[in-house]
Backbone as JSON, one array per atom type, in Angstrom:
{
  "sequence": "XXXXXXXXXXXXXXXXXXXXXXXXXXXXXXXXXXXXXXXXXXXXXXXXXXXXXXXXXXXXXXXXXX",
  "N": [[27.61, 5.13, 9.7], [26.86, 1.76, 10.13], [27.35, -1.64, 8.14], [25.38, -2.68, 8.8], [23.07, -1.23, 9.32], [23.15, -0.18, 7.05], [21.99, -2.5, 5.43], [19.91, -3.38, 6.91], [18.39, -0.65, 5.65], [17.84, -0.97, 3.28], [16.7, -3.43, 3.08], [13.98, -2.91, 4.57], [13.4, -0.34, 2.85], [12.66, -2.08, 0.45], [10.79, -4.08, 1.21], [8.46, -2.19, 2.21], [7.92, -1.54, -0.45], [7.35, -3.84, -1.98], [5.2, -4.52, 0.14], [3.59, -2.15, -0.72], [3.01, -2.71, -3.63], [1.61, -5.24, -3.7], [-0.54, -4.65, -2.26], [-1.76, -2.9, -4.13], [-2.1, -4.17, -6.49], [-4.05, -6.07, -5.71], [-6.04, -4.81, -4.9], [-7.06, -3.66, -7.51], [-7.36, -6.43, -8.53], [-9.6, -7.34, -7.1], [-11.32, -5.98, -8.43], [-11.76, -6.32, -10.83], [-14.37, -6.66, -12.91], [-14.96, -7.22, -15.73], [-15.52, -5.44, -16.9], [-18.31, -2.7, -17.02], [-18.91, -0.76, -13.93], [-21.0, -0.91, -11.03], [-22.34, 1.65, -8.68], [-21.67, 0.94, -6.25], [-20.04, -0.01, -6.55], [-18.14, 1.67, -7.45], [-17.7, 3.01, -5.24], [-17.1, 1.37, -2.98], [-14.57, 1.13, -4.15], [-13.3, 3.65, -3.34], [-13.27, 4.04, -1.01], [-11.56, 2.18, -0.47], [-9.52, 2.89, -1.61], [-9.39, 5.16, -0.67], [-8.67, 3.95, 2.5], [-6.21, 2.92, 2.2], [-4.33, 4.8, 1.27], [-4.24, 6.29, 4.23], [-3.47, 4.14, 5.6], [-0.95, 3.87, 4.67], [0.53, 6.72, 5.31], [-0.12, 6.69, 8.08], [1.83, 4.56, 8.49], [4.25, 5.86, 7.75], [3.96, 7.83, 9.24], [4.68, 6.1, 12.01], [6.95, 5.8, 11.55], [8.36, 7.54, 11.15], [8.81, 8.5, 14.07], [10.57, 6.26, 15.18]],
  "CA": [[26.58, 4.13, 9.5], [27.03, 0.47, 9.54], [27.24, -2.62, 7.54], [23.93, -3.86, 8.87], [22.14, -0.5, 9.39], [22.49, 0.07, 5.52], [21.53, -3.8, 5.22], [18.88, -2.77, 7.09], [17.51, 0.38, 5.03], [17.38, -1.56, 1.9], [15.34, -4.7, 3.83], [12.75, -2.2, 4.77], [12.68, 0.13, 1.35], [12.35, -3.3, -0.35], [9.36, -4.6, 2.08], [7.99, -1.49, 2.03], [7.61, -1.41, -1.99], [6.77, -4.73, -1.92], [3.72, -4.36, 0.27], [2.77, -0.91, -1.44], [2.88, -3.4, -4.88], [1.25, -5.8, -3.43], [-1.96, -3.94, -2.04], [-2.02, -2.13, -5.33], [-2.48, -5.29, -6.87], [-4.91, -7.27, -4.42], [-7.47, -3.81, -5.39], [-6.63, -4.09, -8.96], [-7.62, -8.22, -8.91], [-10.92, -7.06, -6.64], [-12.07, -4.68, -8.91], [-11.73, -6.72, -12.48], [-15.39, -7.03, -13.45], [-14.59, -7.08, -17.09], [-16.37, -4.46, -17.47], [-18.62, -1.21, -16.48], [-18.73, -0.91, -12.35], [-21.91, -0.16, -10.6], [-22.51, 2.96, -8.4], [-21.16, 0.52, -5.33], [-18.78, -0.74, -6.47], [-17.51, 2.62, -7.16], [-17.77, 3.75, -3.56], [-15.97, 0.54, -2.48], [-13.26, 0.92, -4.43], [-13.15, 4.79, -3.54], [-13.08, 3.86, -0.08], [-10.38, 1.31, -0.34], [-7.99, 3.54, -2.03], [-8.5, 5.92, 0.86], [-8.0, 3.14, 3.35], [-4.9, 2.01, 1.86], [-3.83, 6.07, 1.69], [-4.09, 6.61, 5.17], [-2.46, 3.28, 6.12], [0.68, 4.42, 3.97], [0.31, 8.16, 6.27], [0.7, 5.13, 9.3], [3.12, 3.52, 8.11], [5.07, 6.47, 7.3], [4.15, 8.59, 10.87], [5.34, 5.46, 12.9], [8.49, 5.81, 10.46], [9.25, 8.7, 11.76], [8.47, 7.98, 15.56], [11.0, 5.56, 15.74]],
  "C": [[27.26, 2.8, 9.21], [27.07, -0.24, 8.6], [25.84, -2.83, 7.78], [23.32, -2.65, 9.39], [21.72, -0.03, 8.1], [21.6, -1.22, 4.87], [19.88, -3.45, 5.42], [17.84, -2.03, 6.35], [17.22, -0.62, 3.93], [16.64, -2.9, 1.89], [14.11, -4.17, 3.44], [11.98, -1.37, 3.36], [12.26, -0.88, 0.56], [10.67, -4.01, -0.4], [8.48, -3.54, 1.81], [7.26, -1.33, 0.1], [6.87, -2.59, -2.37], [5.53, -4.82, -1.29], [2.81, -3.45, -0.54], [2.12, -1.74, -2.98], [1.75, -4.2, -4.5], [-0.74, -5.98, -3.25], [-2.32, -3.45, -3.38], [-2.5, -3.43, -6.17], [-4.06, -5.95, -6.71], [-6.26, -6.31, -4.73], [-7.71, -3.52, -6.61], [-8.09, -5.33, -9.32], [-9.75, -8.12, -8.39], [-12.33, -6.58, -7.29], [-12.2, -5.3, -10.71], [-13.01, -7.81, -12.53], [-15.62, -8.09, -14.75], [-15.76, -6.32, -17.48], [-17.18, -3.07, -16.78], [-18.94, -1.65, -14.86], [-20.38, -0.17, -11.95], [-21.38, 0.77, -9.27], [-21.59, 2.14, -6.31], [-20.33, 0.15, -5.43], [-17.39, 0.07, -6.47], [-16.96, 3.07, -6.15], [-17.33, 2.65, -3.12], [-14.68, 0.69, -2.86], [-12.6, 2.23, -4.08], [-12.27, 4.49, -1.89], [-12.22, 2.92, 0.21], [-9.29, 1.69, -0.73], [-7.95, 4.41, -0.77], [-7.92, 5.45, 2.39], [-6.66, 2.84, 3.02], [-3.69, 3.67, 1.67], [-3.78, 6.57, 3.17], [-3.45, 5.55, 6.02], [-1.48, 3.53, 5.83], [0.42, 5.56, 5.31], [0.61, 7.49, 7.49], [1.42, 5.79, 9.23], [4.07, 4.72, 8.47], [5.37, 7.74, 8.77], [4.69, 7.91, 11.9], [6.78, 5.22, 12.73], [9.69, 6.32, 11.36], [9.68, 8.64, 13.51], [9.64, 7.35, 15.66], [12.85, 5.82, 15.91]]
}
């Protein structure tokens, strides 16, 4: 293995953590009422963690692909 294919891995694990942070965040900031959540807001946020779980599952099947 290279100089610039390990350069490489540690770009991507970096980016990679960095978006995962990022999103985690951004549904975090969405979701700060200050306080109790109604019955939709629930089911948005339910449905945004599983969007953001099956984009990782992607991410991580085109990983492999390549």
């Amino acid at each position: 293995m290279g100089i610039g294919q390990v350069i490489n891995m540690f770009i991507r694990m970096f980016g990679n953590r960095l978006m995962n942070k990022g999103i985690s965040k951004s549904i975090r900031t969405m979701n700060q009422t200050g306080g109790k959540q109604t019955a939709q807001q629930r089911s948005r946020e339910k449905a945004t963690r599983q969007a953001v779980k099956r984009a990782r599952q992607a991410a991580r099947i085109t990983k492999r692909l390549r």
